[in-house]
N, C-alpha and C positions, 0 to 999 in steps of 0.2 A: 379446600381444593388447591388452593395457590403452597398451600406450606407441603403439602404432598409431593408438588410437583417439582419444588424447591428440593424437599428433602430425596426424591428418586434421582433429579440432574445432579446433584452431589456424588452419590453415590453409583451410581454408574461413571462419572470422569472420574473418581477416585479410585475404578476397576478399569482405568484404561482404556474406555468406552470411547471412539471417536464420536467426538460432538454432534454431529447430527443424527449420529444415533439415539446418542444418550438424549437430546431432545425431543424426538419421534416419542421414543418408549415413554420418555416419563411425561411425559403432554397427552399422550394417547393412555396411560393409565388413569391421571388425575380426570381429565371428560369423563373417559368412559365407566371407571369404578367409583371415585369421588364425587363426580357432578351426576346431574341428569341430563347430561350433552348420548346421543346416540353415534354409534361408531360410524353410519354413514353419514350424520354429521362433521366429526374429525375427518374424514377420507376429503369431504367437499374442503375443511379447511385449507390444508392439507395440500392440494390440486389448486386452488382460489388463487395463492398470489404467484404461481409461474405464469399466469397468462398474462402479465402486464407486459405492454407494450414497450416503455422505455426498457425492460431485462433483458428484450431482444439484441441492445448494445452490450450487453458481457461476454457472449459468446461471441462475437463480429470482431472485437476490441480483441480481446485474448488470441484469436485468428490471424489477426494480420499482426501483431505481436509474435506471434511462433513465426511466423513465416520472415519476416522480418529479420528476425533474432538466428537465426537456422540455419541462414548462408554466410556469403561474406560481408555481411552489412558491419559486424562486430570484429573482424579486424579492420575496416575502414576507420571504423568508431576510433577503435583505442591506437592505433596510429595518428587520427587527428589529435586524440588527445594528450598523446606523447610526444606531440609535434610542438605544441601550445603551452604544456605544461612539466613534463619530464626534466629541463635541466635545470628545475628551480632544486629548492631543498625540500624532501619530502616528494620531490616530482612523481616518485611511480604510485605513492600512495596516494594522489592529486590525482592523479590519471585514472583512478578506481570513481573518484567523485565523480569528476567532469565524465567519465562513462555511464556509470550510475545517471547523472544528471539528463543524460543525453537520450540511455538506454528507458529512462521513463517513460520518455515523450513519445515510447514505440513500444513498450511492454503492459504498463498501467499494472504491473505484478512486482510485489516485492518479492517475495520466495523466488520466483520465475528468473529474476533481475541475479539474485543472490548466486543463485545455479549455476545461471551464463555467463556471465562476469567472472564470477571468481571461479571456474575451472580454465578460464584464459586467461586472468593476471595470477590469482596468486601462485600458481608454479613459476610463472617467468620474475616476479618477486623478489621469491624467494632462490631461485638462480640466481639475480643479481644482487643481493646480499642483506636483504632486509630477512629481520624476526619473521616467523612466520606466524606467530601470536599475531602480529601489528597487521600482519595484511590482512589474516582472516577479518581480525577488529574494524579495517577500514572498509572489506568487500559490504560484513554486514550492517553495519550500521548506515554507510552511504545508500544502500540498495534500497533502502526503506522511504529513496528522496522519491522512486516510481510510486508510491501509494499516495502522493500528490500531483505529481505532474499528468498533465492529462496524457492519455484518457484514463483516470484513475477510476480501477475497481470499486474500490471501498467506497470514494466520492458517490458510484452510481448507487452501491446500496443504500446510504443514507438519504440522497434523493429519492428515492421510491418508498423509502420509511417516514421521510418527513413531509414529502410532497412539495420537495423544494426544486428548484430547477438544475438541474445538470448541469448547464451552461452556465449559470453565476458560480456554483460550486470551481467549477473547470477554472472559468476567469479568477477568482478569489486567492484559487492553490498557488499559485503560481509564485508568487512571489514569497512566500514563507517558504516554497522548494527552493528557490536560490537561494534565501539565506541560511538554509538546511546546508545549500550546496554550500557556499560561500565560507563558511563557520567551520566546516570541516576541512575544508581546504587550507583553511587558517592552523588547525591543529595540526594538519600534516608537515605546516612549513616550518612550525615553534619544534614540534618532536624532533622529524627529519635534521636541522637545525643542531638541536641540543646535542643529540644522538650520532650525529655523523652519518647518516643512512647514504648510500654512494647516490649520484645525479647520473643522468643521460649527458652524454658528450657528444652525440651526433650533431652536426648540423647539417641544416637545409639548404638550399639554393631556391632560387627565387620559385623557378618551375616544379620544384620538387612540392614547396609550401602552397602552391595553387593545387598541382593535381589534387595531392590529399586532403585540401578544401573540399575539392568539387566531388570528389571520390566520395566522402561522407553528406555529402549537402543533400539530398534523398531523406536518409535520414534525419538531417537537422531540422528539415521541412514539416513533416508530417505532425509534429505537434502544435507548429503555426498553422497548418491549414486545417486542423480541428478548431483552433480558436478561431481561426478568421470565418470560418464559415458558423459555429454557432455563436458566434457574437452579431455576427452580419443578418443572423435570423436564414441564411438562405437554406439549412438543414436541418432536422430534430437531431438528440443525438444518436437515436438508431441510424439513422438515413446516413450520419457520421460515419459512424462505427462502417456500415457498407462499403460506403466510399475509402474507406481504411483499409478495409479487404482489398477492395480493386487496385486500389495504390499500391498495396505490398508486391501484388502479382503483376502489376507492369514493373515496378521497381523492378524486381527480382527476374525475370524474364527479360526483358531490355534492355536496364543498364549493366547490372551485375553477372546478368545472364548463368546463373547456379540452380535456375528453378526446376526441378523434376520431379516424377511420380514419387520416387523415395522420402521428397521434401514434403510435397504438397501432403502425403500419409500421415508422414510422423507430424504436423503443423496438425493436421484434423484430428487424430488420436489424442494429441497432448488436450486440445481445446473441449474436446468431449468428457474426458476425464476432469478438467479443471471445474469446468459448467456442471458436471452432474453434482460436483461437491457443494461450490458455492449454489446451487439449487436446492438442492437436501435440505440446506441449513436456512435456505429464504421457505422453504417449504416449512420446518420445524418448526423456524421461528416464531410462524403466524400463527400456529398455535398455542405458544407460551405468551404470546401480546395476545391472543383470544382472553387468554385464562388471566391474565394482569389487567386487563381492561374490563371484564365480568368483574369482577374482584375490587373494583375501582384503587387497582391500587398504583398508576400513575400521577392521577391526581392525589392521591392522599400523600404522596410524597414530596408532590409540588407545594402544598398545602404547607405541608412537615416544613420544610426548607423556609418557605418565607416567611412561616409564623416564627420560626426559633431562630434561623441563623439572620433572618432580616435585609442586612445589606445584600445587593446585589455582589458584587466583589469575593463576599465572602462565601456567596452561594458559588462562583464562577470557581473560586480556589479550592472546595469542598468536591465539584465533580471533577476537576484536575487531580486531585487525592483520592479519590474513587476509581477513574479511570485507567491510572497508572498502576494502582492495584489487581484492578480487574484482566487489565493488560497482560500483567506477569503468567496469567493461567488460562486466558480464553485467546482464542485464535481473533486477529482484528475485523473479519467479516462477521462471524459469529458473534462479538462484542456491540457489533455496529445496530445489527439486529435487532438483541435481547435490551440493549439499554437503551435505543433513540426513544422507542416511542415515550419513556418516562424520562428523558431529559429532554425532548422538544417539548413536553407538559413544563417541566421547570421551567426553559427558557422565553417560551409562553406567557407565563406568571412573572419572571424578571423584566422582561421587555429585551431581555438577548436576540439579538438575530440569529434566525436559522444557519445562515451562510458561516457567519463565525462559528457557531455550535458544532457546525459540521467538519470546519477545517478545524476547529479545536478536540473535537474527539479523533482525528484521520492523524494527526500531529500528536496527539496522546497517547492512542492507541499502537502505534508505528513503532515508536519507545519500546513496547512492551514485547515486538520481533527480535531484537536483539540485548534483549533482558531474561537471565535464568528466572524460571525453572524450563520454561516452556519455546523459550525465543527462536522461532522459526529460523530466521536465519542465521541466527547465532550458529544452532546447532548445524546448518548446511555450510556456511565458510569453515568451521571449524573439521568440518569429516573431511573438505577439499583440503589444505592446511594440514591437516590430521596430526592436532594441537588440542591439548588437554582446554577444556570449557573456562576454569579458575584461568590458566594464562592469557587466554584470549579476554574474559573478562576487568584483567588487572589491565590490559590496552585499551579497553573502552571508554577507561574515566572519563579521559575529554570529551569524545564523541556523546557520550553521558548530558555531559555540562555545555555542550553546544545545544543539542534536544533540547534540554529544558528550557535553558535562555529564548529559544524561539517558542517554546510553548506559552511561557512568559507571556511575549511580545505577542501571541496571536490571540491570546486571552485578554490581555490588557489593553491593548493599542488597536482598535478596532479601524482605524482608519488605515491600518496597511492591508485589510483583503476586501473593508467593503466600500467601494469606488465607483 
């Protein structure tokens, strides 16, 4: 049954099948033609995991993300961040990070991040005289710091597949996003640098550098008052995510004052749209972990790994090479799904921690957005840019070799996220 199911999801992504189709179909054929599962069996599968209560935060999260994202909150942003970072070397391509970095803390969407961002810097970029290879390069790879910083999407699927806690996951990211952020920052200033890329010559006045503080501090907030409230115990993360809505809409009402019926639409449409996807695919998934866990074939893997490869290290180095792979062709929700519940079996049997497991698959998998064949937002900076895939890729190197180094560190060095 498992090699059926195996052999149907190949072959539908190999006809262009979006994912969660291709998982329906061939999950629903292997039950119901190869097992002796009955189809109103699969339908309960099927229906089973949208009712979880923590899933309630994707859609909430995503919510005040659009709304957020939709007004003037993102020229606040990138003017703070022009302010701070623009007349160094590499400055505009910094200003895509520290946006990136910023805009995580209020999207929890890579693609989303990708979108928003780079139809706002890289035209103004590329006006001011940079490659437009480079900027696409720098839009996607930095955009990919939101699939860590909270409220991170992917963070809450793997939560609800591992039965790990949100809030350690949230606390844990955090700091591998800065040096995600920090690392890249670093190659924009060696490029920028080498390359001659032109700087920001404006300068501020005292008053000037406070307004555009306070103008963006709204949003510099809301990602500290996620952590501060579920580290402080005083909210779950749904009851978060809530309070995330409501934030958006006094922000955006109040101070910014841009909030309308046209806004509040287009924020609901996009969120309905994003939630029925990433649904689809928590719905499909539970029946390929049905069919993998009938099949006992999580443990047999666990099993596989520490009888042969033995060392812990080298099991940790083996799903870092697996991941990266699997990356290049599955979308990182999708990937989160299909392979946690047989790498929380491995990490189980190593003595890994969930929490690291998790920011090392969220860090692994993020790579695989901005890596051909498939990379999400490679291919969204590049259509904005509207730059050949190979030259945008040949800008990636470093951003390449910054990833890794921290995949590295978050594999190896476990005292930087569990604290």
């Amino acid at each position: 049954m498992t090699v059926h199911m195996l052999l149907g999801f190949i072959i539908f992504m190999l006809l262009a099948m979006p994912v969660g189709y291709s998982l329906v179909i061939s999950g629903w054929a292997a039950l119901s033609v190869f097992g002796p599962v009955p189809s109103s069996m699969v339908v309960m599968k099927i229906f089973q995991p949208t009712q979880s209560f923590p899933l309630l935060a994707i859609p909430f999260f995503i919510l005040s993300g659009s709304l957020m994202m939709s007004g003037k909150l993102g020229q606040k942003l990138v003017g703070l961040a022009s302010m701070l970072v623009g007349k160094y070397h590499g400055g505009l391509g910094q200003v895509s990070v520290v946006g990136s970095t910023v805009f995580g803390g209020v999207s929890g969407s890579s693609v989303a991040e990708a979108s928003a961002l780079g139809s706002m810097l890289i035209p103004w970029q590329k006006k001011e005289g940079y490659p437009a290879a480079f900027s696409a390069a720098v839009t996607s790879s930095s955009s990919v710091i939101a699939g860590l910083m909270p409220p991170s999407i992917p963070l809450i699927l793997f939560a609800v597949v591992s039965s790990t806690s949100i809030a350690s996951l949230f606390i844990a990211a955090v700091i591998p996003a800065l040096l995600l952020a920090a690392g890249m920052m670093m190659a924009c200033y060696f490029i920028g640098k080498r390359r001659g890329f032109p700087r920001l010559t404006m300068h501020y006045t005292r008053a000037e550098k406070r307004s555009t503080f306070f103008s963006a501090l709204p949003a510099l907030m809301m990602p500290v008052f996620i952590l501060v409230l579920l580290r402080a115990g005083i909210a779950t993360p749904t009851e978060v995510s809530i309070i995330a809505v409501a934030y958006a809409l006094m922000v955006s009402a109040l101070i910014y004052r841009d909030l309308n019926g046209t806004r509040i639409m287009a924020a609901l449409t996009s969120t309905v749209i994003t939630t029925g996807v990433v649904m689809l695919i928590i719905a499909a998934a539970n029946i390929i972990g049905y069919i993998l866990t009938s099949g006992g074939i999580p443990q047999a893997i666990a099993n596989w790994a520490v009888d042969y490869l033995q060392h812990p290290l080298l099991i940790i180095l083996a799903i870092n090479i697996l991941l990266l792979f699997i990356g290049m062709f599955l979308d990182l929700p999708a990937a989160i799904l299909l392979l946690g519940p047989t790498l929380v079996s491995i990490a189980n049997a190593i003595g890994l921690d969930l929490v690291q497991l998790g920011i090392m698959m969220c860090v692994n998998l993020s790579i695989g957005l901005f890596t051909p064949p498939i990379g999400t937002t490679l291919f969204v900076s590049s259509a904005i840019a509207k730059e050949k895939i190979g030259s945008v890729v040949k800008e990636l190197i470093p951003f390449y070799l910054v990833a890794l180094i921290v995949l590295l560190l978050v594999s190896f060095v476990p005292a930087l996220i569990i604290y």
